[in-house]
Backbone as a ProteinNet text record, in pm:
[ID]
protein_1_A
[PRIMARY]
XXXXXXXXXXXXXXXXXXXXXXXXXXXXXXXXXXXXXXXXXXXXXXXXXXXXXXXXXXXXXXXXXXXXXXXXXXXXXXXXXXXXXXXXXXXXXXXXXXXXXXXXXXXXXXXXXXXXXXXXXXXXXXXXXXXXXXXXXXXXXXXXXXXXXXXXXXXXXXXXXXXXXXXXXXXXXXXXXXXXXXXXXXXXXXXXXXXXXXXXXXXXXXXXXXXXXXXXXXXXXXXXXXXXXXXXXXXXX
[TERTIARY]
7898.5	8043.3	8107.2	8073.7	8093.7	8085.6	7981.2	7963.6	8135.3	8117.4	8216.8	8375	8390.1	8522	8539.3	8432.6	8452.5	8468.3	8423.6	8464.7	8577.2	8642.5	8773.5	8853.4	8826.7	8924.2	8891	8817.9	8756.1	8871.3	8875.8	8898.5	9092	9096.5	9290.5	9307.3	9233.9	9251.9	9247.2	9178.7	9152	9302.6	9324.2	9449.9	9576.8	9601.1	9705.4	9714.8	9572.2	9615	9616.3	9604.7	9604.4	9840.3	9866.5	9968.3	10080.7	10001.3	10103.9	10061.1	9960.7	9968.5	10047.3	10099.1	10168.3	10080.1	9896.6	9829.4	9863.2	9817.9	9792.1	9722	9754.9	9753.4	9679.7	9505.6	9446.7	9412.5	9415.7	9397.2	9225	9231.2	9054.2	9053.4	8943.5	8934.2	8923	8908.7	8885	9043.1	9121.6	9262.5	9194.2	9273	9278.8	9401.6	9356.9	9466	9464.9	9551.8	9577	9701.5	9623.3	9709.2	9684.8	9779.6	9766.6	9632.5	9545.4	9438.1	9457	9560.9	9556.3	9618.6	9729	9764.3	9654	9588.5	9454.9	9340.7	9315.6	9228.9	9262.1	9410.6	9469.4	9493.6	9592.3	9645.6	9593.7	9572.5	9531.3	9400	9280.9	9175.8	9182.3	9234.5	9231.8	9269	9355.1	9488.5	9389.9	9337.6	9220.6	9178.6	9079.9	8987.2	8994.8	9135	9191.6	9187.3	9273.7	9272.5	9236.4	9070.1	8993	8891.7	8934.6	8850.1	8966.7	9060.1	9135.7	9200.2	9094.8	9089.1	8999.4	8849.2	8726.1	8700.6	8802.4	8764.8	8778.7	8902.5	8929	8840	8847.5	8691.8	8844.8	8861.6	8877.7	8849.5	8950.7	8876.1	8957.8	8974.1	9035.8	9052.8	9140.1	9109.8	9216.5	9150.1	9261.9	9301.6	9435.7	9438.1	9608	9649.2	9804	9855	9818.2	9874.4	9936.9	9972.7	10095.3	10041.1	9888.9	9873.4	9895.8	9888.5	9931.7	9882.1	9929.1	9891.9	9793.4	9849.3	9748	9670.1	9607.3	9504.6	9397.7	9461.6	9377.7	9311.9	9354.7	9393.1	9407.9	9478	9560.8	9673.7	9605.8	9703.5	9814	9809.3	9914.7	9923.5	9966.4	9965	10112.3	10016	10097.5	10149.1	10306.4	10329.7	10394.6	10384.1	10471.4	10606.6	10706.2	10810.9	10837.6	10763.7	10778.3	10713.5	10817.8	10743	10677.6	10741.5	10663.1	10733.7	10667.7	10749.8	10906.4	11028.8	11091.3	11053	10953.5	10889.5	10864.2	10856	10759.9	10850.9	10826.5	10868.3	10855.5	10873.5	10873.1	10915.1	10870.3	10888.7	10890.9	10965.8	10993.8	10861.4	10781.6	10731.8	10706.3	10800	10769	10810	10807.2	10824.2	10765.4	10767.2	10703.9	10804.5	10787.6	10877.8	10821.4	10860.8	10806.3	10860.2	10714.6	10720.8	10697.2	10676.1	10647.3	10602.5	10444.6	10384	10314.2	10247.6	10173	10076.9	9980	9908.2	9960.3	9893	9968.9	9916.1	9799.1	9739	9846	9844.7	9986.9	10078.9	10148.2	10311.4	10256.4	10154	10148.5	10137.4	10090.5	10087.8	10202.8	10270.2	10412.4	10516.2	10512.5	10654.8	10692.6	10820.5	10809.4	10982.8	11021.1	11118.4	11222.7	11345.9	11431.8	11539	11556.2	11663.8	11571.9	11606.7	11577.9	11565.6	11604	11625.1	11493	11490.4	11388.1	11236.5	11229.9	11091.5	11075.1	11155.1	11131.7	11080.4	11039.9	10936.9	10831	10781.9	10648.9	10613.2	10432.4	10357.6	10336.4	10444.9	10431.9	10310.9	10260.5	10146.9	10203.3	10152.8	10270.2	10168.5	10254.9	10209	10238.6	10119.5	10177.8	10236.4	10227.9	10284.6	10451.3	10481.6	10612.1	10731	10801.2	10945.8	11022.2	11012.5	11112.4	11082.4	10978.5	10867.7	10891.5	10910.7	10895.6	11031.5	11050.4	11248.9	11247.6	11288.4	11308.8	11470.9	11481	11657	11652.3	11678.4	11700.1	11829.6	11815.5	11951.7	11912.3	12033	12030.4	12115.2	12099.8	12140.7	12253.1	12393.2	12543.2	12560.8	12446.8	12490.7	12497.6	12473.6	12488.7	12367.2	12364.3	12260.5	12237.6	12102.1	12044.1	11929.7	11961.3	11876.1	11746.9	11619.7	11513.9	11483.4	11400.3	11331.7	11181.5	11087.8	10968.1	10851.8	10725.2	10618.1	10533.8	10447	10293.6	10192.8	10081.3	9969.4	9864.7	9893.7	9804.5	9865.2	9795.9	9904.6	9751.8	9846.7	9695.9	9726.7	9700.8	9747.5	9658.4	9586.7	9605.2	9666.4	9751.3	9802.8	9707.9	9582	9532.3	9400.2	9389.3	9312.7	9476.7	9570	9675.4	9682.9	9671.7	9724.1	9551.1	9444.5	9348	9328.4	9411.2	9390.6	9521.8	9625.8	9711.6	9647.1	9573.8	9515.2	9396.5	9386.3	9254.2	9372.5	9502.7	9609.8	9626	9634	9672.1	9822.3	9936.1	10097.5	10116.1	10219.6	10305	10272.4	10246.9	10225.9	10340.1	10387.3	10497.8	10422.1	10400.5	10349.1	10381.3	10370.3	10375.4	10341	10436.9	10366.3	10230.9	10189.8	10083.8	9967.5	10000.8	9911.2	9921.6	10050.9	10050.1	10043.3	10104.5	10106.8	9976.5	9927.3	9765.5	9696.6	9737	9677.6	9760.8	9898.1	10023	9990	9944.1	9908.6	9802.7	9714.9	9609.8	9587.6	9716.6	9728.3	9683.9	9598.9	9568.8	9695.7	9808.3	9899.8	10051.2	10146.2	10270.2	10372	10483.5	10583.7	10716.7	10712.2	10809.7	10990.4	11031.9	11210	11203.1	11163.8	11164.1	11260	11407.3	11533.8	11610.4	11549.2	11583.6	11496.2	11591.6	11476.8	11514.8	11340.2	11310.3	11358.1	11348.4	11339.1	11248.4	11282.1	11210.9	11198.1	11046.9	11051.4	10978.1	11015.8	10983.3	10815.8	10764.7	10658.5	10653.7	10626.6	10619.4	10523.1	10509.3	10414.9	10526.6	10377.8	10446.9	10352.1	10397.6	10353.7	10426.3	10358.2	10437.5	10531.2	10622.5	10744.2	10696.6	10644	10585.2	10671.3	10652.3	10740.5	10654.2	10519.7	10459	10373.5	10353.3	10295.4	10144.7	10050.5	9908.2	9916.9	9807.9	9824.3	9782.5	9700	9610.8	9738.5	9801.5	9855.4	9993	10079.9	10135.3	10088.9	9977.3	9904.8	9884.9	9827	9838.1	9957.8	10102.6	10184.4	10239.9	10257.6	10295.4	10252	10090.3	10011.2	10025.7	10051.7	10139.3	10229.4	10352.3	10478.6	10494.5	10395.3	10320	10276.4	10216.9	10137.2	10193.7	10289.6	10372.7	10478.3	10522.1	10580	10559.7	10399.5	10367.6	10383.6	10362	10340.9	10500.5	10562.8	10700.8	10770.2	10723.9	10778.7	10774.1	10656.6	10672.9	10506.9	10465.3	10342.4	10316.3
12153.3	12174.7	12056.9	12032.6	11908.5	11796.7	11751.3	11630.6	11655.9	11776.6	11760.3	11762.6	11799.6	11782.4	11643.8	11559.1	11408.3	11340.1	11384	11323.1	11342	11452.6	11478.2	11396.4	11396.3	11307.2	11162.2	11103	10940.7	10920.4	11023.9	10985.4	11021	11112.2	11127	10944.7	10942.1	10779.8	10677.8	10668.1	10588.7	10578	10698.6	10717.5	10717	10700.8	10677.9	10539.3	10490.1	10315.4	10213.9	10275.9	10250.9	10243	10390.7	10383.2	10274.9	10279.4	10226.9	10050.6	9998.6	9858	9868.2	9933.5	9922.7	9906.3	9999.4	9979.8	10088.6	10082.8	10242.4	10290.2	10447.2	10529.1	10629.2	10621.2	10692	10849.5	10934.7	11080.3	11108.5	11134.8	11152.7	11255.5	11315.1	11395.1	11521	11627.7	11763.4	11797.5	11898	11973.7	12107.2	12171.7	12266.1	12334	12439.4	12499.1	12660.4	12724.5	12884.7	12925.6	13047.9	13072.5	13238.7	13284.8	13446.4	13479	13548	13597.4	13635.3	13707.9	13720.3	13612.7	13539.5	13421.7	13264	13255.9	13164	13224.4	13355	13404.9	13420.3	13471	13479.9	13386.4	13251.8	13176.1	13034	13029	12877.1	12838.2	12893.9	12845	12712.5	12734.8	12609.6	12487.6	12515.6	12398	12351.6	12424	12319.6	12276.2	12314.3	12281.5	12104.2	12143.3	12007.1	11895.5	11953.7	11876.9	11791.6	11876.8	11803.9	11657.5	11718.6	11624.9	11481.7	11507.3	11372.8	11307.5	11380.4	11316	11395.4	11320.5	11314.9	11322.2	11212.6	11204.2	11291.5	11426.3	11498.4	11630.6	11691.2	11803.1	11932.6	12025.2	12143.1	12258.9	12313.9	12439.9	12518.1	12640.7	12712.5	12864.7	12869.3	13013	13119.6	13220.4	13294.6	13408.4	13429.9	13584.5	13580.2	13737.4	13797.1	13748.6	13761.9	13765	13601.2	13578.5	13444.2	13386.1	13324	13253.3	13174.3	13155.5	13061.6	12948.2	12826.8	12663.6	12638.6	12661.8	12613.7	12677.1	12791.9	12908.9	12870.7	12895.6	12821.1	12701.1	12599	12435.6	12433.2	12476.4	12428.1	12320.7	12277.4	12154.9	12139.6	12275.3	12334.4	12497.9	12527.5	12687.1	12693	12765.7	12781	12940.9	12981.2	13126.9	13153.8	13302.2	13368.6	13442.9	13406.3	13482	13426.1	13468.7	13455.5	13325.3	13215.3	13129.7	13142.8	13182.7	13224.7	13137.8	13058.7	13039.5	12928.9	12886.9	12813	12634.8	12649.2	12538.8	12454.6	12508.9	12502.4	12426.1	12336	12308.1	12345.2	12383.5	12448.2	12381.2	12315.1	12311.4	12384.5	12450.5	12521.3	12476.9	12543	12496.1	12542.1	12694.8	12785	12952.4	13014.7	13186.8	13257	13399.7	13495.6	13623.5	13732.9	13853.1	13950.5	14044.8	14162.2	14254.2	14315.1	14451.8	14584.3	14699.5	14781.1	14911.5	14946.5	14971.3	15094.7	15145.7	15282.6	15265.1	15382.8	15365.5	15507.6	15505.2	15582.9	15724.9	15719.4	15915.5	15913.4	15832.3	15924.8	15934.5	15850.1	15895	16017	16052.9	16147.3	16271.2	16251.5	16370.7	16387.6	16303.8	16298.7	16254	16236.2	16246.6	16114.9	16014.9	15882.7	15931.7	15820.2	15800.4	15750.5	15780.4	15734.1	15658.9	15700.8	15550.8	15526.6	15450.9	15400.6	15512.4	15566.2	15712.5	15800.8	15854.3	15934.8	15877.2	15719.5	15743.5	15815.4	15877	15939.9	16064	16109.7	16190.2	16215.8	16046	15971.1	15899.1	15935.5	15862.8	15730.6	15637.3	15489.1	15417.3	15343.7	15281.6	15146.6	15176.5	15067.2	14976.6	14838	14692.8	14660.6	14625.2	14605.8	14468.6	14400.7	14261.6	14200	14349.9	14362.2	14307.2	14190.5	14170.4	14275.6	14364.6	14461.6	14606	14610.6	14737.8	14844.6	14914.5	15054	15058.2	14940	14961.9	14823.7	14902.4	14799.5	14819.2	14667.3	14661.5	14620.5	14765.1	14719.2	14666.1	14596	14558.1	14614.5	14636.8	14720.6	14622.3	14694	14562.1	14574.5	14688.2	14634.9	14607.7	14527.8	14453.1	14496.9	14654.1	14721.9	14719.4	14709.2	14768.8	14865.2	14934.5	15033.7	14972.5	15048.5	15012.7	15199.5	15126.4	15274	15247.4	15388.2	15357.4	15436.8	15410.4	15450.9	15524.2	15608.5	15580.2	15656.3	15687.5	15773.7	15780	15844.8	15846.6	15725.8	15614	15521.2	15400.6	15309.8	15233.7	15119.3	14965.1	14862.3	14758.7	14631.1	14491.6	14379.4	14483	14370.8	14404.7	14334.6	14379	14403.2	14315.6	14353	14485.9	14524.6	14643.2	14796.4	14744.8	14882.1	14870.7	14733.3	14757.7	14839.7	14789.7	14911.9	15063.9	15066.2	15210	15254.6	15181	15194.9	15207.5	15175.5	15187.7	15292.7	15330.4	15460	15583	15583.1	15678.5	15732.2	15658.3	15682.8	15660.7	15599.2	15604.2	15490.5	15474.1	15343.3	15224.4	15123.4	14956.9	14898.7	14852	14716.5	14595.1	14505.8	14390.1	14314.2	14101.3	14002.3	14028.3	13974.2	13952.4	13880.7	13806.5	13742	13824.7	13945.5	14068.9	14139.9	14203.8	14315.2	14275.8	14147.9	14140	14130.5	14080.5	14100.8	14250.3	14319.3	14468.8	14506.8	14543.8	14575.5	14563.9	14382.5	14354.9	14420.5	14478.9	14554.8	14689.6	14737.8	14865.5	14951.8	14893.8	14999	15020.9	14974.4	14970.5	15003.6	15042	15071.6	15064.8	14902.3	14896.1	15037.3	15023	15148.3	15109.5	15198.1	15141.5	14994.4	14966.4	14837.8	14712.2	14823.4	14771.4	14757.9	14758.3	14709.8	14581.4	14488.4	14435.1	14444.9	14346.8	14342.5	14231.9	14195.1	14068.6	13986.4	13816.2	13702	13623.7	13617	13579.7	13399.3	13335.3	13206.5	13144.9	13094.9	12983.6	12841.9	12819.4	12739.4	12685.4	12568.2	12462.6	12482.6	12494.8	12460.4	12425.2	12303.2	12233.5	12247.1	12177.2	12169.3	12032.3	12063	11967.4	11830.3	11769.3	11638	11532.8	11414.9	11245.9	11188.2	11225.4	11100.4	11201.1	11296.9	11351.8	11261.3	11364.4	11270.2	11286.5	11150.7	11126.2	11252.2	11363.1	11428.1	11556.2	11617.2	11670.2	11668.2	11563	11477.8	11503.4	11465	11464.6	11592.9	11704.8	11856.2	11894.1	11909.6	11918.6	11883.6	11749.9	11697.7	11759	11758.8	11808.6	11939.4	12087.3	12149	12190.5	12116.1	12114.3	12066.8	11985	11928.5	12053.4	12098.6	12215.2	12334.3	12366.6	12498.7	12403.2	12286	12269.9	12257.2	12243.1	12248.6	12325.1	12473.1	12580.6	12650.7	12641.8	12661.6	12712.7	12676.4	12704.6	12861.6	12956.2	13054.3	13106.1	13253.5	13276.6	13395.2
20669.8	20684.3	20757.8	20871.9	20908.1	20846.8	20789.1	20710.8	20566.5	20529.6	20419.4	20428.6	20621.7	20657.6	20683.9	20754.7	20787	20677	20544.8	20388.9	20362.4	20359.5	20327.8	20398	20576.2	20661.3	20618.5	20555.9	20525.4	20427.7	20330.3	20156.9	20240.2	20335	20351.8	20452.2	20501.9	20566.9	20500.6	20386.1	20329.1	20181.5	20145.3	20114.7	20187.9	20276.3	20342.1	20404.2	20447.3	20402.4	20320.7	20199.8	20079.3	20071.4	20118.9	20066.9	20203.7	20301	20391.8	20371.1	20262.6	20246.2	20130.6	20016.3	19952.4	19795.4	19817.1	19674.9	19598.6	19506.9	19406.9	19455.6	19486.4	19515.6	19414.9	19440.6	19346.9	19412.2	19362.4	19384.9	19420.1	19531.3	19563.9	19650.4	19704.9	19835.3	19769.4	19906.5	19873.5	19863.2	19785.8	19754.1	19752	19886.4	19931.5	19883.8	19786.5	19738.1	19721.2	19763.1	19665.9	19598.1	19528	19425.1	19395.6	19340.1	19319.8	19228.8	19257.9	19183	19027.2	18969.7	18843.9	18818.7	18830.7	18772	18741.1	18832.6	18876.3	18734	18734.5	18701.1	18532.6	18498.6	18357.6	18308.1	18332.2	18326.2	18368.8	18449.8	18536	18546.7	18534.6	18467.9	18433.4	18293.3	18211.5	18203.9	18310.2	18389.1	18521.5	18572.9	18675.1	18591	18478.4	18462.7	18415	18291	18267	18390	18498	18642.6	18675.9	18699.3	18739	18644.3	18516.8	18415.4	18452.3	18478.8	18469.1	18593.9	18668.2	18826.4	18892.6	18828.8	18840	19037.6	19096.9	19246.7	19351.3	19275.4	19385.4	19358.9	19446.7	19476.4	19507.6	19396.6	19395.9	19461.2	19563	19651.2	19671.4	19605.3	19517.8	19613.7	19629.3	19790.3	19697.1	19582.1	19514	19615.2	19658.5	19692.2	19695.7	19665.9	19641.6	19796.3	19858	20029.9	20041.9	20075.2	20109.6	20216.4	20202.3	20321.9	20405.6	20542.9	20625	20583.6	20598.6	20582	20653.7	20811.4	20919.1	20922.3	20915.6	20939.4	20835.6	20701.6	20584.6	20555.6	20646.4	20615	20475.1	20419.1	20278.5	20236.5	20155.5	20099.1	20057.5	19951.4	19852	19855.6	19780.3	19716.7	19578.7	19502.3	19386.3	19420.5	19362.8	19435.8	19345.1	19326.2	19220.9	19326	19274.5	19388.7	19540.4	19606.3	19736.1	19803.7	19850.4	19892.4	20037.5	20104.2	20269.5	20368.7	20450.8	20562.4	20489	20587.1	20513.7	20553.6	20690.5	20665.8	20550.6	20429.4	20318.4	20211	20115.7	20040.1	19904.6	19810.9	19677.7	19585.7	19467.2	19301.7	19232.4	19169.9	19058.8	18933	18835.5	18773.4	18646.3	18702.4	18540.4	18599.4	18494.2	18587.9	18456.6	18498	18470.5	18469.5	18390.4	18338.2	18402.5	18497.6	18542.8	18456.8	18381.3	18314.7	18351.2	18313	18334.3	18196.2	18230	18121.9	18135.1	18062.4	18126.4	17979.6	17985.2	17865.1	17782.7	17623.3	17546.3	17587.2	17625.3	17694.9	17781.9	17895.4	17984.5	17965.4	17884.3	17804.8	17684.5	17675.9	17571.1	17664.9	17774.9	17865.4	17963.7	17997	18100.3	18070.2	17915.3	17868	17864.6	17811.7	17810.6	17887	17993.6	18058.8	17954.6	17944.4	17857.4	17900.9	18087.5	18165.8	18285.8	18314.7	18485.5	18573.3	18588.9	18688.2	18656	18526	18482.5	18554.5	18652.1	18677.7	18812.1	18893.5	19008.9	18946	18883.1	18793.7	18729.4	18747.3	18696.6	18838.7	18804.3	18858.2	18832.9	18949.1	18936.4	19050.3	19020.4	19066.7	19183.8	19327.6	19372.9	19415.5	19499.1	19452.3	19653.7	19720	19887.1	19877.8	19824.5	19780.3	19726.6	19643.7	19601.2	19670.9	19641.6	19745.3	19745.1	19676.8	19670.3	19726.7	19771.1	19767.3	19672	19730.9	19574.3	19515.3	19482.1	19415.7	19291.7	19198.3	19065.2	19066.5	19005.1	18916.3	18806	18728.6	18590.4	18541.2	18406.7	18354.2	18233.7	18196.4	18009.5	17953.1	17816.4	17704.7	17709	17817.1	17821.6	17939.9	17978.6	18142.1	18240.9	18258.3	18329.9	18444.9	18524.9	18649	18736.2	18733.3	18793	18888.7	19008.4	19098.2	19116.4	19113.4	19096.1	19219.7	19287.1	19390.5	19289.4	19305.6	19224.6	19358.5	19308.8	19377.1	19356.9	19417.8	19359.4	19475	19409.9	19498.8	19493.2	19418.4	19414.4	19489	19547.7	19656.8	19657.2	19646	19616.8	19606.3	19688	19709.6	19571.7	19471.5	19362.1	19239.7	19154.8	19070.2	18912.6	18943.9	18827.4	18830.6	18933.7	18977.3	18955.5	18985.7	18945.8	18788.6	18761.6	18557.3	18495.5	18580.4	18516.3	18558.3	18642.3	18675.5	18554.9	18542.5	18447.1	18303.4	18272.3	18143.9	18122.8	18251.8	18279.2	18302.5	18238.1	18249	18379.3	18476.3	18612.7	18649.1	18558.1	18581.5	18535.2	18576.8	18545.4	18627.9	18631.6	18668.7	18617.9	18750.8	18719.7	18755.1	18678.2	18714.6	18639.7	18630.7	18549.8	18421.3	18324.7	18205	18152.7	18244.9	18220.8	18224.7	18334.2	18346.8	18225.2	18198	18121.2	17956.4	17949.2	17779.8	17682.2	17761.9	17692.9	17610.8	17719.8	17754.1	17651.5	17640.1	17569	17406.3	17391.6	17231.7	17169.5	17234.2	17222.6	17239.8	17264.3	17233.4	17336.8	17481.5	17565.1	17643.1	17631.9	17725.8	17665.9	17700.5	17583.5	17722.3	17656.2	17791.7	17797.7	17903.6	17952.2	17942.5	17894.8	17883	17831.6	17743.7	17675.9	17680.8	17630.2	17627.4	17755.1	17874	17998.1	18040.9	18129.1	18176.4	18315.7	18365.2	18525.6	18595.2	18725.6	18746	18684.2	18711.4	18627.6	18751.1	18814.3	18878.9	18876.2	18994.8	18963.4	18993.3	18884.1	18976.5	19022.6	19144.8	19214.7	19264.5	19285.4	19387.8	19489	19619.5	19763.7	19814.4	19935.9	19995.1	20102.4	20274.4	20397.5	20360.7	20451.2	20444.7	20495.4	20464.8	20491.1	20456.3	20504.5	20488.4	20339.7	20399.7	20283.2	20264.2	20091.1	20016.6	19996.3	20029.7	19993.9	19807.3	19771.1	19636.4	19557.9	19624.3	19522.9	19529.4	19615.1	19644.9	19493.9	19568.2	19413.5	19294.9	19286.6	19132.7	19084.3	19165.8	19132.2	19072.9	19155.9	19138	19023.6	19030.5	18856.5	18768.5	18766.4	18624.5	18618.1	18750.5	18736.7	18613.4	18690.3	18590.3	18450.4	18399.9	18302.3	18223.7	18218.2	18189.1	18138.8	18246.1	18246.8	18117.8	18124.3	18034.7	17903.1	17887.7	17736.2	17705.4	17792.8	17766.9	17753.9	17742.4	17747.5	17858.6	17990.9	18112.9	18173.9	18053	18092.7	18108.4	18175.5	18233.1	18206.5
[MASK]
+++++++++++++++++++++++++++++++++++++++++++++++++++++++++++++++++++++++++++++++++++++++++++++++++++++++++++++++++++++++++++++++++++++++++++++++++++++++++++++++++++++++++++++++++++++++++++++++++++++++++++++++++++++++++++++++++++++++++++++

């Protein structure tokens, strides 16, 4: 452990006098990064994986979890965030967003009836999220612009969102979570979205980093290839 923190501090010294003589600035070192577990796990895979093939020097260390970790506690470099960036210390890029749905599977709408407005779910078993900016309260919009504010909730209560969309599919209630979670499940039939013709919030993804003067190179380079990415992909998750 030691030996691989004095590497990391060699390769950030060695990059930073690189940038204060005025060379190129090649991307090396360990990047200390997190990111939400289903997004990392659904989505972003493939986008390290790319990453790293095209910047062979920097060493990937990947800390997934929903909770909004501290910088300093973690020693983290970056963090990619869905929604909530955390302290305002923090600096944020926009890089893409994601659709919060809400879905249930077809046994429990065959057994509890299917909700027909916003209101009707204080009657259904909704599956809640400790992570939620909103906690147990959705705002819907309908297709004449109109807005309803729900308060939702249940007996199931759970800080990951992709452990509530399977209890959601084992007909345990309703799951509000990312599309990146639910659409999968949805195309395949274990899952059927709820009030369709409403929607949820759209929430944003972001790179964040501490508010720093001079961005290290690898840091930079994440970021970019980032926004890169999300943009092939059509800016959405």
């Amino acid at each position: 452990a030691y030996f691989e923190r004095c590497t990391q501090l060699l390769a950030d010294l060695e990059e930073t006098e690189a940038s204060v003589s005025g060379q190129s600035r090649q991307p090396r070192g360990r990047l200390r990064l997190t990111a939400p577990i289903a997004l990392a796990t659904l989505r972003l895979a493939p986008a390290f994986a790319e990453f790293s093939r095209r910047y062979p020097e920097v060493t990937l260390d990947l800390l997934l979890s929903d909770n909004v970790a501290d910088f300093a506690e973690e020693g983290l470099d970056m963090a990619v965030r869905v929604g909530r960036v955390g302290s305002d210390n923090l600096v944020a890029r926009r890089i893409g967003e994601t659709v919060v749905l809400a879905a249930a599977s077809p046994a429990y709408l065959k057994m509890a009836g299917t909700p027909a407005q916003p209101d009707d779910l204080a009657r259904f078993v909704c599956l809640t999220y400790s992570y939620a900016a909103n906690g147990n309260q959705a705002e819907f919009h309908g297709p004449d612009g109109e807005s309803v504010q729900v308060r939702y909730g249940g007996p199931i209560h759970s800080n990951n969102g992709m452990f509530l969309t399977e209890m959601a599919v084992a007909d345990a209630g309703i799951v509000f979570a990312p599309c990146f979670i639910l659409q999968p499940l949805i195309a395949e039939g274990k899952l059927i979205r709820v009030l369709p013709e409403w929607s949820l919030r759209t929430l944003p993804i972001q790179v964040v980093y501490p508010t720093r003067r001079h961005l290290s190179a690898k840091v930079q380079a994440m970021a970019g290839f980032l926004a890169e990415w999300f943009a092939r992909a059509g800016g959405g998750a």
